[in-house]
N, C-alpha and C positions, 0 to 999 in steps of 0.2 A: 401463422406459426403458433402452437399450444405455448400458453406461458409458463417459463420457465419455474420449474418446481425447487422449491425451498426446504431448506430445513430450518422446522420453527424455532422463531426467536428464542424460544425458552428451551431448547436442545442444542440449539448453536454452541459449539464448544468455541472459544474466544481467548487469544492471545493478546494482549494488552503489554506494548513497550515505550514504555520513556526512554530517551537515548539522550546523555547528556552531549554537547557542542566538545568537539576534540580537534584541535589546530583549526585549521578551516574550515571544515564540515559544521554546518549550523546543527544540525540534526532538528531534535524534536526541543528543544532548549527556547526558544524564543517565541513559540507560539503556543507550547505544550500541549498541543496535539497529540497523542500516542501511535506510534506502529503500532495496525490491528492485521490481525490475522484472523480472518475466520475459517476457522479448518471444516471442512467436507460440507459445506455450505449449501451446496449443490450439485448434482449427481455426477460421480466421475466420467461419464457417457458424454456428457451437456456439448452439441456441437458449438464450434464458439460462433457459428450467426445466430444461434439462439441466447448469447449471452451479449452478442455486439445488440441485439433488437432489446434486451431486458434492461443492459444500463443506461440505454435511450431514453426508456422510460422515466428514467429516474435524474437526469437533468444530462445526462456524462456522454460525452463524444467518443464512441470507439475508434482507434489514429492506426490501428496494426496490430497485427500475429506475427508472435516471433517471440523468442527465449530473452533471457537479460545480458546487458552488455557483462563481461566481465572484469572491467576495471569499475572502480568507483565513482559514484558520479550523484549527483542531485539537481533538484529542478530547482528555481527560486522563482518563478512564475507562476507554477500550479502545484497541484496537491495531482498525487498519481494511484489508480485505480489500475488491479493487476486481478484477471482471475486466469487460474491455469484449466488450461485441459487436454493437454496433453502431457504425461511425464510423471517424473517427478525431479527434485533438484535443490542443492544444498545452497541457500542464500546467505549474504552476510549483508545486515543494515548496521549504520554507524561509522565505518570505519575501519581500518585492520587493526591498527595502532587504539585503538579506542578499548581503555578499560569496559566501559559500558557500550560495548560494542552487543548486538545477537546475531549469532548464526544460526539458521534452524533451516530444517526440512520444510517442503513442501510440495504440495502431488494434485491432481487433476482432483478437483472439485474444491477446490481453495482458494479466496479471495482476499488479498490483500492490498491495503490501505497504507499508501505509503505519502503520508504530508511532505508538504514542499520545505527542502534544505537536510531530508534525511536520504545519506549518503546509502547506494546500493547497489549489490554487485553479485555477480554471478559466480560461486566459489566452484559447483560440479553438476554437469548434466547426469544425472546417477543412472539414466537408462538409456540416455540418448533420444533424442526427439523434442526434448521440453519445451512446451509452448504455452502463450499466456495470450489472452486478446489484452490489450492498454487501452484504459480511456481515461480523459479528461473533462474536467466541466467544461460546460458547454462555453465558447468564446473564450478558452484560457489557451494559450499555446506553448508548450514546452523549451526549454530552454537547458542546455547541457553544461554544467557547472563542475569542477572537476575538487575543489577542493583545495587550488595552487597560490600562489600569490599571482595577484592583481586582480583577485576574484571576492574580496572585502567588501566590495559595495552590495554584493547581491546577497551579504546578510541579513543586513537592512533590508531587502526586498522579501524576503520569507518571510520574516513576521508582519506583512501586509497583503498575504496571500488572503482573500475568506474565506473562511472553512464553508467546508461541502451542505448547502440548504437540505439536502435527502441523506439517505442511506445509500449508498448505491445500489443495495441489490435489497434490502426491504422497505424502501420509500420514506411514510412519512413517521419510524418507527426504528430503531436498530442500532446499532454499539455509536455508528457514526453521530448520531443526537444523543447521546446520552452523556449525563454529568458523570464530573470525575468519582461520586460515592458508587452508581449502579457499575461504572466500568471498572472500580475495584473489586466491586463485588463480582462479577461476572468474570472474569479477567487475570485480574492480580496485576502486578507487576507496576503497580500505576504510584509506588511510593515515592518515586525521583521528583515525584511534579509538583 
């Protein structure tokens, strides 16, 4: 399989969100970590076994195809790796009720980074079909946390997730290693933290 083509670090257009903790929902507040979105990261064509074979490379187990649930929900075991390619589709991270909530678009050649305890859900499939391969670090296995009560203790388990040793989709180089000064500069959005 040809490896999968990039868009350079230094054209990568880069969304960059802190999400503060709202009722239950940890979000990004405990490890501050940021929601990254890297928008058209890689070519909207990109089949996803060439994208399940690319985040291999890079330490991340691909688990499935298939769109996002649309109730709200987080992981408190792993950090979660989403690229789409097929669709497009209006997401929401954080929360409903969550002032510091983002909802934003998203469409086939976009790759988003979603840390473990930030709430996310599936608000409209805008064309119908929307698909994303999911991967995780390797030996991490997901866990579905909703945000309700008795679900307290897996706060504390979020901010003892490790953050991601690569990039997922540019190795040893890319938003995911980068300090908080290059990812506001690149980014924005990175003042909450």
């Amino acid at each position: 399989m040809p490896p999968l083509t990039l868009t350079p670090l230094t054209s990568l257009c880069l969304s960059t969100h802190p999400i503060p903790s709202h009722s239950l929902l940890p979000n990004t507040t405990t490890h501050k970590h940021p929601l990254l979105i890297y928008h058209s990261a890689f070519p909207a064509s990109t089949s996803p076994s060439a994208l399940e074979a690319h985040l291999a490379t890079n330490g991340l187990t691909p688990q499935w195809r298939y769109t996002m649930y649309s109730q709200t929900h987080y992981h408190s075991t792993t950090h979660e790796v989403l690229c789409v390619f097929n669709g497009r589709a209006r997401l929401l991270f954080g929360g409903e009720q969550n002032p510091g909530r983002v909802e934003t678009e998203v469409s086939a050649g976009d790759a988003i980074v979603i840390p473990s305890g930030v709430g996310h859900r599936l608000v409209e499939d805008v064309d119908g079909g929307f698909e994303m391969v999911g991967a995780y670090p390797k030996g991490c296995s997901w866990d579905m946390c909703y945000g309700k009560q008795g679900e307290e203790s897996k706060t504390d388990a979020v901010a003892k997730v490790a953050w991601l040793p690569k990039d997922p989709l540019y190795g040893d180089d890319g938003p995911v290693l980068w300090g908080r000064e290059k990812l506001e500069k690149r980014g924005g959005g990175m003042s909450g933290l």
